[in-house]
C-alpha positions, 0 to 999 in steps of 0.5 A: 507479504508485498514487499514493495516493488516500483513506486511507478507502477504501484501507481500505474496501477492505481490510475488504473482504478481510481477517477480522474483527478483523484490524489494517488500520492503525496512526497515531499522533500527535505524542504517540505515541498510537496509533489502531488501525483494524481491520476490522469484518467478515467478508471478501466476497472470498476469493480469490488476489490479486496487487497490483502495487507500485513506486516511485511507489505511495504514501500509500494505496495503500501502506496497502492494499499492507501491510494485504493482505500482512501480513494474509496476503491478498496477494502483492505483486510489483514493487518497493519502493514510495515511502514516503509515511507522514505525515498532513500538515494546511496551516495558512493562514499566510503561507507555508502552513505543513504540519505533519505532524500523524500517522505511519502504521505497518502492522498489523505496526508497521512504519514506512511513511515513507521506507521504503515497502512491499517485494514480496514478491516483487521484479521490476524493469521494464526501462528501455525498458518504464518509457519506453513509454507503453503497455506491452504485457502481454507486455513487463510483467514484472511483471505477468507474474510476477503472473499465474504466481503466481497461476497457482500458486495 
């Protein structure tokens, strides 16, 4: 249920794991010139991680979600998330005009936008444990299947 957050530090995040030199994310623009961020340093955390996706995480958070998976750094268990991949700018017109001015792409190239990020491995919620308000970790399936795997490891 990450709904984004700052680009910028969904990536400060990801340097924080994953090795120096490795791809954290890709943009172009409407000229299709790309702008490939990678990462600066030697990871400060190396151990097993599980980050937990669905449908509602989005923007950044997807960033994050597949700089960890396809760099290797992390097991995502849920569902596929929401596919937010667009840099849009409001412009002050009348109508407040958004443009679309960049598309991001993963350290893989593949598109985020109206596709989203898959797990790798997929656990749905119930209908009843998505109503709840406060989900108790035992009724969580997710977060369940997230600490057998790393259990696992």
């Amino acid at each position: 249920d990450n709904g984004g957050g700052i680009v910028d530090e969904a990536l400060e995040i990801a340097e924080m794991i994953t090795d120096k030199g490795s791809t954290l994310l890709i943009t172009t623009d409407k000229n299709e010139k790309e702008d490939v961020t990678k990462s600066t340093s030697d990871p400060i955390i190396n151990m097993p991680i599980v980050l937990l996706t669905n449908e509602y995480s989005a923007s950044a958070s997807e960033i994050l979600a597949a700089a960890l998976k396809e760099n290797g750094k992390a097991t995502l268990v849920g569902t596929t998330t929401y596919g937010k991949g667009i840099i849009q700018e409001l412009h002050q017109l009348s109508d407040g005009l958004k443009i679309t001015t960049n598309e991001y792409f993963t350290p893989n190239h593949n598109a985020i936008h109206e596709i989203g990020i898959e797990p790798d491995i997929e656990v749905e919620l119930s209908d009843e444990a998505k109503a709840q308000l406060e989900l108790p970790e035992e009724d969580d399936t997710q977060l369940q299947k997230a600490i057998e795997v790393l259990n696992e490891e």
